[in-house]
C-alpha positions in Angstrom: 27.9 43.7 13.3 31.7 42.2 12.5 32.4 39.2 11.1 33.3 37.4 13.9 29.8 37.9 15.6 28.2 37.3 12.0 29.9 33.9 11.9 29.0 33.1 15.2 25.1 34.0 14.8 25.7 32.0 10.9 27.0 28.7 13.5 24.1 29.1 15.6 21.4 29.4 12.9 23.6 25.9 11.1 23.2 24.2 14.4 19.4 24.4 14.8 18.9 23.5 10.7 17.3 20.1 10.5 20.2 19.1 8.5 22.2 19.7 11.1 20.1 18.3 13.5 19.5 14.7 11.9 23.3 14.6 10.9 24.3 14.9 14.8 21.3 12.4 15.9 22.4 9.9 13.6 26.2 10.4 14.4 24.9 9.8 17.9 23.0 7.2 17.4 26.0 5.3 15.3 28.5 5.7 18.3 26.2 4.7 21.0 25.6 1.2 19.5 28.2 -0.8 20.6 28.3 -3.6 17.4 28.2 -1.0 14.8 31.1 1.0 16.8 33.0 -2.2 17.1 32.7 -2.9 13.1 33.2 0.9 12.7 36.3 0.2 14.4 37.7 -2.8 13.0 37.0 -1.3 9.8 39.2 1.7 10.5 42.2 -0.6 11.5 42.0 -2.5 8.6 42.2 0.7 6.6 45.1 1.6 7.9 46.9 -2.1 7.4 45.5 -1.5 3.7 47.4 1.9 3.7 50.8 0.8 5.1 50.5 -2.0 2.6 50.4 0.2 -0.2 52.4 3.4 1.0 55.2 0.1 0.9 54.3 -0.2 -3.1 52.5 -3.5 -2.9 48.9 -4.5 -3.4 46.7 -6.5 -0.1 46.5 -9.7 -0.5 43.4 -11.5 -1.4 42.1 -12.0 1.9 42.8 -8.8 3.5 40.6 -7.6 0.0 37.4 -9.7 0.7 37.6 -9.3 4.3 37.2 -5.5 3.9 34.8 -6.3 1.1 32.8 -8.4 3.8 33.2 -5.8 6.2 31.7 -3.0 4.0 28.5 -5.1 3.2 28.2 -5.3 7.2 28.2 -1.6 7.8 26.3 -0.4 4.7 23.6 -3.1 5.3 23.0 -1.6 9.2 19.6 0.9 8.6 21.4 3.5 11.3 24.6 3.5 8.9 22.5 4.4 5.8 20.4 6.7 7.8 24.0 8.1 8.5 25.1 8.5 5.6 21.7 10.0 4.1 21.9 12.9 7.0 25.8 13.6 6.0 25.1 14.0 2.4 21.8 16.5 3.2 24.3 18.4 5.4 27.2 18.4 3.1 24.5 20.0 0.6 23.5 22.7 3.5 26.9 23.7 3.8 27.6 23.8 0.0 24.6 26.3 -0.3 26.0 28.1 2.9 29.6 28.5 1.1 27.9 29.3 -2.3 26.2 32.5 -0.6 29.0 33.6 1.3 31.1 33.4 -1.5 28.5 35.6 -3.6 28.5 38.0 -0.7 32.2 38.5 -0.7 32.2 38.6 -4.3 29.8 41.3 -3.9 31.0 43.0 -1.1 34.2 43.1 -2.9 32.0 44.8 -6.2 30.7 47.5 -4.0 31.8 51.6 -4.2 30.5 51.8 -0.7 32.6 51.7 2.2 30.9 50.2 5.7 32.0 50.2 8.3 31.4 47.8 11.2 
């Protein structure tokens, strides 16, 4: 087997992980409710007023501060954000695990006298 088709059949076997699968559902879910998108949204634009503000050396002002502030405790208060953000950390830790072993493999591969050929 190469590598290429290894990291394909490695893709396939992430995809059907329940990590993976709970991650996309609640991705899903999150994008297909139209309130949450909207504050998803506004919340993204105001992000970017926050960087322009500081990329030109100053500080936001006091109300641009609380109404992100506001806007945060919105979002992290909705059950499908949390459930969200629950599935993205248990598939960050997947994929950590997943990079951890393939990083011992090379390492090992790399340790190895014998020569294979694919």
């Amino acid at each position: 087997m190469d590598v290429e088709t290894a990291a394909k059949d490695l893709g396939r076997l992430i995809a059907q992980s329940p990590e993976y699968k709970y991650y996309s559902a609640s991705a899903r879910e999150v994008d297909e409710d139209r309130e949450t998108a909207d504050l998803m949204r506004k919340l993204k634009a105001l992000e970017e007023k926050v960087i322009k503000i500081q990329e030109g050396g100053q500080e936001p002002d006091e109300q641009t501060k609380q109404e992100y502030t506001s806007l945060m405790e919105v979002i992290q208060g909705k059950t499908m954000v949390q459930s969200l953000i629950a599935s993205q950390e248990n598939y960050l830790k997947l994929m950590n695990r997943v990079n951890a072993k393939i990083s011992e493999g090379i390492k090992e591969g790399a340790q190895s006298r014998i020569i294979t050929n694919f």
